[in-house]
Residue, then its C-alpha position, 0 to 999 in steps of 0.5 A: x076591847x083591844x088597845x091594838x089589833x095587828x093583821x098579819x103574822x109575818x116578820x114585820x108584824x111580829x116584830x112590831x107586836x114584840x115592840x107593842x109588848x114592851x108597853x103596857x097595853x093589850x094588843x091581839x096579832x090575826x094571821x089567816x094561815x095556819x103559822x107565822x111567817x108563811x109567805x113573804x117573810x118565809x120565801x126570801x134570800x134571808x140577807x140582813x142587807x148592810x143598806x147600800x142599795x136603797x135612794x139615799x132620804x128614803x125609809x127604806x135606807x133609813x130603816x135598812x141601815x138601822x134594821x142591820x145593827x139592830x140585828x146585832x142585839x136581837x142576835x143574843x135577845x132572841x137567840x136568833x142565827x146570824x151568819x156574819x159572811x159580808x157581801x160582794x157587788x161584783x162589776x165586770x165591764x167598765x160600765x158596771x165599774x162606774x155604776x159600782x163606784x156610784x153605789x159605793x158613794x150611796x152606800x156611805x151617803x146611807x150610812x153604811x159602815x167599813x165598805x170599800x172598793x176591792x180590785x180584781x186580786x184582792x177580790x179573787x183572794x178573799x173568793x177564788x171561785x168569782x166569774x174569771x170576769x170580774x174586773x172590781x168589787x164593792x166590799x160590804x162586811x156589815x151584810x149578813x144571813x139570819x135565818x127568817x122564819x126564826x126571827x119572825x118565831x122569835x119575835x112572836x114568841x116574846x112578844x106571847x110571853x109578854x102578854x100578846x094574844x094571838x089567832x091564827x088561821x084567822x082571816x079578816x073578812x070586814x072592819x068597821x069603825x063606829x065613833x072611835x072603836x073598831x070592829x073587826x070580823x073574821x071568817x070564824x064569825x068572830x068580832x073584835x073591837x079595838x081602838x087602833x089597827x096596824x095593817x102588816x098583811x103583807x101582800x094582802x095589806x091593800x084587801x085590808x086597806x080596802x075594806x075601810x079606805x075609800x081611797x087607799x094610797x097605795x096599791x100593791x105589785x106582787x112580784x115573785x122570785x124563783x130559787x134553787x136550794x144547794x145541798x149544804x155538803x156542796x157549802x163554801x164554793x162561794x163564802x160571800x154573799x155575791x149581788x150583781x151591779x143591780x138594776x131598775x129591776x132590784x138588787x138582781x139574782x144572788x148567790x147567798x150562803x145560809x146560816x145552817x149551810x145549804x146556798x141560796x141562787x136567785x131571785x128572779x123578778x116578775x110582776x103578777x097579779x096573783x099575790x098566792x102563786x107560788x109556782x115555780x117555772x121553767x122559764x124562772x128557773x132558766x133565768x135564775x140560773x143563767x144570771x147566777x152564773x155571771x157571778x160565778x161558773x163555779x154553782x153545783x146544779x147537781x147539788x140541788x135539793x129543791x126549788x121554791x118561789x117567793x112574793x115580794x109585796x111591792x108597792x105602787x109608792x116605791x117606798x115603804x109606805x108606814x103611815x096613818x091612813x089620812x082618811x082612817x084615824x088609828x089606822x096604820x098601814x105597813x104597806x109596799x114592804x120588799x126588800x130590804x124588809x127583812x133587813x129593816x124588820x125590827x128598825x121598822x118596829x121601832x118606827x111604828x110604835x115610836x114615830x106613829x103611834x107615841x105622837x098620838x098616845x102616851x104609852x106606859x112602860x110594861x114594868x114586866x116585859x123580858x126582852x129575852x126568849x130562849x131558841x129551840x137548841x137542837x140536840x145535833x148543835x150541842x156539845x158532847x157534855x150537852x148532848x149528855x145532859x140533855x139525854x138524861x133529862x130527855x131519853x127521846x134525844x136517843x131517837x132519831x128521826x130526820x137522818x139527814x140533819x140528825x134531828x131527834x124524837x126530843x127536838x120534835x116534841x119540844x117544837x110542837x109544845x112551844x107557845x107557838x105550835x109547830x102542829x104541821x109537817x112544814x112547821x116542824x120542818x121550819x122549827x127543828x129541820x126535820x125534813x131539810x136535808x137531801x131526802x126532802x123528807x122521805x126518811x122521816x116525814x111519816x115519823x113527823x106525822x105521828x108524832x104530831x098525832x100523838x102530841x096533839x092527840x088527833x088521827x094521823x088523818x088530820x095532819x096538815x102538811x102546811x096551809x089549812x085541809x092539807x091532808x097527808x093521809x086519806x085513810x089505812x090501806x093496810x088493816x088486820x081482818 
């Protein structure tokens, strides 16, 4: 019997596991894919947004502009990235100078710190390569980049360390609740009984909803975004992170410089019934590229190294919906959440378990919870004295695997060990960058291949790309008589 079971792996899951944690209570988090943070939380612009954008009493401004300064503090916790770069909203019309000023008065109505109007100079001062358009912009030093999957990991590893369990390549087939305990199946024929359930699946959050709720009160929009991927030796053509003015549509297509150097250009936005489509289009590709270039004709499209298209979990309630189901006692959903959702991750957390949950229940400290997780330092950020040490106490630090972003045999075989497991080609290209560069891989993906075999003594045959039965290899073609 569990306190708590939380659905769903990704940034906002984790993040309230990691709060749960810091409890003493017994919680378990399921995730039906094969890793944290494969969808949403993975496929996005990675901006820790300041909070300007949002309707100013809604929970989205709210936990936005919290979510932002409490990034500060997970920056040394967690070791997580954060690339402090501050943002531009770019008008170029009159029309758009006057929409500019108003969400300038929003911004500071939500709390945002140290923003401010910038004309035309000042503007093209602090970043020459803006639109030879741009007529005035709105400064906002308190965005920043992170890096998501590291935070969703982060978040996750802690929270393991503190006594979290966790299933993953899990899904949740059936709840059902009998006096005042849940049962919960999953496709391995599973059950699970727990007192409470937070639902934070994500697009899936309305299947969950589905399958206790009569009458669940709200409904999910996936809405899919398409990106290009710039090389990081093209990096510091744009330092800011660059918005339009934004629409009825959201913030609109962005040009965002990432934290290990590579720039971000998109999203496109467009609804979609399908929350697992994940195809890119021409179409998409063709608005993102047309819209980014308002804010700059500066872009190196030949410095594209790869494409990829995310799903936003929107909701029909056009807020975030965080709340115990009226019909459900227990059940809390954290439904509807997009943008600003990574930007408001951890304030999110803190809402769930301090507002819903300890208005019900008398939560105990953990008298044992370490607050602290320590991040895989890669051998090709450390210092000459700590490569030194490093390879003395790790000789595989002298076998380089991924060229491109000088990732070693020793960074490697330390992601697949971690208390969550980077046991696919993908998880190890999240967990270390192995495969991140310009070749995409074709250098050292067969080297990732075997040492995943080899660490988890398994056939070569047996190694996943990414999503469960994603088979690399079907067999040797090559085979001594």
């Amino acid at each position: 019997m569990y306190d708590y079971i939380i659905i769903g792996a990704g940034v906002v899951g984790t993040a309230i596991a990691r709060e749960l944690m810091k409890y003493d209570v017994s919680a378990l988090m399921i995730e039906k894919e094969n890793d944290v943070c494969n969808h949403a939380s993975l496929a996005n612009s990675a901006i820790v947004h300041s909070g300007h954008d949002p309707k100013p009493g809604t929970l989205k401004a709210k936990l936005n502009v919290e979510g932002n300064r409490l990034y500060e503090e997970l920056e040394d916790t967690l070791d997580i990235p954060l690339l402090k770069n501050g943002a531009f909203v770019v008008a170029q019309s009159e029309a758009e100078e006057k929409r500019l000023k108003s969400l300038y008065e929003r911004a500071l109505e939500n709390g945002v710190k140290d923003c401010s109007i910038l004309d035309r100079e000042e503007a093209l001062k602090r970043e020459p390569n803006l639109n030879s358009k741009v007529t005035m912009v709105l400064d906002l030093p308190t965005t920043k980049v992170t890096y998501p999957w590291e935070v969703t990991l982060a978040n996750a590893e802690n929270a393991i360390e503190n006594g979290l369990e966790f299933k993953k390549s899990t899904e949740v087939t059936q709840i059902e609740k009998t006096d005042d305990v849940f049962t919960v199946t999953t496709s391995e024929g599973t059950h699970y009984k727990t007192r409470s359930i937070i639902n934070a699946a994500g697009a899936f959050t309305g299947v969950i909803a589905a399958m206790i709720e009569e009458h669940p009160k709200f409904e999910i929009t996936p809405r899919r975004g398409e990106y290009f991927v710039i090389d990081r030796h093209a990096k510091g053509f744009i330092n800011h992170t660059l918005y339009p003015v934004p629409s009825e549509k959201g913030k609109g297509i962005l040009i965002v410089p990432q934290v290990h150097g590579e720039t971000l250009i998109g999203p496109s936005s467009e609804f979609q019934d399908d929350p697992e489509n994940i195809d890119n289009t021409k179409d998409g590709l063709s608005k993102v590229r047309k819209g980014a270039t308002k804010l700059t004709d500066k872009i190196p499209f030949n410095k594209v190294i790869r494409t990829f298209t995310g799903v936003r979990a929107s909701s029909t309630h056009k807020d975030f919906f965080i709340q115990e189901s009226e019909e459900v006692k227990n059940l809390i959903h954290v439904a509807g959440i997009d943008s600003p959702g990574l930007s408001a991750a951890p304030a999110i957390a803190k809402y769930v378990v301090n507002t819903l949950i300890k208005a019900n229940t008398d939560l105990r400290d953990n008298p044992s919870f370490n607050p602290r997780r320590k991040g895989i330092k890669l051998f090709n950020q450390m210092t000459d004295e700590e490569k030194k040490e490093a390879f003395r106490y790790d000789p595989r630090h002298g076998n380089l695997i991924c060229k491109c972003e000088k990732v070693t045999e020793a960074d490697i075989v330390h992601a697949i060990n971690r208390n969550v497991p980077g046991d696919t080609v993908k998880g190890i290209k999240k967990r270390s960058r192995a495969g991140a560069g310009i070749c995409q891989g074709g250098y050292c993906e067969h080297n990732v291949i075997h040492l995943i075999a080899r660490e988890k003594n398994k056939p070569v045959t047996k190694v996943e790309y990414y999503d469960e039965g994603s088979y690399i290899l079907k067999s040797e073609t090559k085979v001594k008589q």
